[in-house]
C-alpha positions in Angstrom: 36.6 38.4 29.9 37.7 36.3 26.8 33.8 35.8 26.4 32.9 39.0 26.6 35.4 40.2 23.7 34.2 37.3 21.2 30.7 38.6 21.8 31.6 42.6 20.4 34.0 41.3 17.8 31.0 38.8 16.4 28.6 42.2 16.9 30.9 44.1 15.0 32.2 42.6 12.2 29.6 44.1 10.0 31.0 47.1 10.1 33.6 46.9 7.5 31.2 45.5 5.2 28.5 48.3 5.6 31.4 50.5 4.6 31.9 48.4 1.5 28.5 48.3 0.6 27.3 52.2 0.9 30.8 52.5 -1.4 29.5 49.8 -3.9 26.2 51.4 -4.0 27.3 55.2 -4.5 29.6 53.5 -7.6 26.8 51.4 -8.9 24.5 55.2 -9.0 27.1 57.1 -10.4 27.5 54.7 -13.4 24.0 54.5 -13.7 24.3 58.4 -13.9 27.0 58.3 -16.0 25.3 55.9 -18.7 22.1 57.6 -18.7 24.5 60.8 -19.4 26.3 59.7 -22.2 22.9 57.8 -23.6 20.6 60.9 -23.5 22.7 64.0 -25.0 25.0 63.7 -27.9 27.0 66.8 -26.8 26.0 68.6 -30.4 23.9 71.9 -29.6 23.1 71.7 -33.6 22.8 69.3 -36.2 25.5 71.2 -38.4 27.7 72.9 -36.4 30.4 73.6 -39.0 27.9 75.6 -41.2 26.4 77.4 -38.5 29.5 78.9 -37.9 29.9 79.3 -41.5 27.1 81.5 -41.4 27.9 83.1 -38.1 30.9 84.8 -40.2 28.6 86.0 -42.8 26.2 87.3 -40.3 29.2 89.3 -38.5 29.9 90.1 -42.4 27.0 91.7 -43.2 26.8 93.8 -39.5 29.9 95.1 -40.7 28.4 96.1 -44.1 25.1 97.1 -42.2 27.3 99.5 -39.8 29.0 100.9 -43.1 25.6 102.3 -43.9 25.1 104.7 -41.3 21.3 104.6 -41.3 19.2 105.6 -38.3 16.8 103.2 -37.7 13.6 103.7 -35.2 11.1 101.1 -34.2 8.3 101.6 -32.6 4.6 99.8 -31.7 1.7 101.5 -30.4 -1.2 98.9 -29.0 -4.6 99.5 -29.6 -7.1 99.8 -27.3 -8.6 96.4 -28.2 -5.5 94.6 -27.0 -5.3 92.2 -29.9 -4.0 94.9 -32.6 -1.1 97.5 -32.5 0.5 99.9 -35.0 4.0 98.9 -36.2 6.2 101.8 -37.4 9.5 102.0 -38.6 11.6 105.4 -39.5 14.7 105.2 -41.6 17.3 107.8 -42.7 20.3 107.6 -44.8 23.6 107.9 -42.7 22.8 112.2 -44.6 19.8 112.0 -43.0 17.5 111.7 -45.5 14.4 109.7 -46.0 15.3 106.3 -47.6 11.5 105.8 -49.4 12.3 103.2 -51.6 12.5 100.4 -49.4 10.9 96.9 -49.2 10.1 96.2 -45.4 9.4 92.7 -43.9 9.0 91.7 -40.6 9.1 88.5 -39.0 6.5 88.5 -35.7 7.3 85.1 -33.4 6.7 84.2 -30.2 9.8 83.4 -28.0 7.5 80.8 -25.4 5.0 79.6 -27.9 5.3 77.5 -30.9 3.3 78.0 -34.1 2.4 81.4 -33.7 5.0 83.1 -36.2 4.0 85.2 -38.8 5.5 87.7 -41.4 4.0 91.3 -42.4 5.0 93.7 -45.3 5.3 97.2 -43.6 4.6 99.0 -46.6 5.5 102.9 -46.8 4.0 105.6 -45.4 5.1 109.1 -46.2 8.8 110.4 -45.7 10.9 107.8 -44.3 8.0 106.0 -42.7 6.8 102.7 -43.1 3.5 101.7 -41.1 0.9 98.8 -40.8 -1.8 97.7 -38.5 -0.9 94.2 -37.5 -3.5 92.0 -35.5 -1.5 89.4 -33.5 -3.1 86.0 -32.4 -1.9 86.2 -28.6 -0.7 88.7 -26.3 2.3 88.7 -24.8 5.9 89.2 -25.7 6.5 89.5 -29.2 10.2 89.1 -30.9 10.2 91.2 -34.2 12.9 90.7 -36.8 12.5 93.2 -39.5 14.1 93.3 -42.8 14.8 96.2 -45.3 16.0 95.9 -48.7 16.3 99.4 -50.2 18.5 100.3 -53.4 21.5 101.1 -51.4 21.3 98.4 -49.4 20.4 96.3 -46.8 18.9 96.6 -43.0 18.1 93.8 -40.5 17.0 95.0 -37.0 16.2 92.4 -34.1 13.5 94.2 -31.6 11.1 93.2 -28.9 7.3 94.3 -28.6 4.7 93.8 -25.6 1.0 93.5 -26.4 -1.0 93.4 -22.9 -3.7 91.4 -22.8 
């Protein structure tokens, strides 16, 4: 009998030491992980955080002063048969409701999935409180449109989204 228990304890004394090793290789991944963590990303979203959020507070500023306004602003696209052109229209009225026809119009047409594509447009007027232009666009697709008015009494930015089907 005293052979038969030497036998299983030689057989399984590797046990414990399978245990050790799957622990020691699970630590040796995770600080592989860990390094390759720490290596990779600095943690910084942005290159100057601090001023970014300087000009967060001047953004939220000027919502506050663009709110003040009271204008009523309407964007709208109409796509051209064609595909690769479309009509961009803007109306704006004064928090009275008149036509505010003095305005400089920009806007700034980029694509959100595709780099080097961006392009800026003056919207000249129209009649009334209309400002229209034929814009030819270089790809269809989704088109993020920032558009900004400067008028004598005051300033507009509007953030917008256009489709243009291929």
């Amino acid at each position: 009998m005293t052979a038969a228990t030497g036998e299983e304890a030689r057989r399984s004394r590797w046990i414990p030491w399978a245990f050790v090793g799957f622990f020691g290789v699970v630590l040796v991944v995770n600080g592989v992980m860990v390094f390759v963590a720490f290596s990779t990303w600095t943690g910084l979203e942005a290159e100057s955080a601090y001023k970014q959020g300087l000009a967060y507070n001047r953004a939220l500023e000027r919502a506050r002063v663009q709110d003040a306004l009271g204008w009523r602003v309407a964007l709208s696209f109409e796509p051209s048969q064609r595909g690769e052109r479309g009509l961009l229209s803007l109306d704006l009225e004064d928090a009275r409701g008149g036509f505010i026809e003095q305005a400089v119009v920009h806007a700034r047409l980029a694509r959100p999935t595709h780099e080097g594509y961006d392009f800026v447009v003056r919207v000249p007027h129209h009649w009334g409180g209309t400002y229209q232009t034929e814009i030819t666009f270089p790809l269809p697709g989704v088109w993020n449109v920032e558009l900004a008015v400067e008028a004598p009494e005051g300033r507009y930015q509007l953030n917008d989204r256009i489709f243009l089907a291929p």
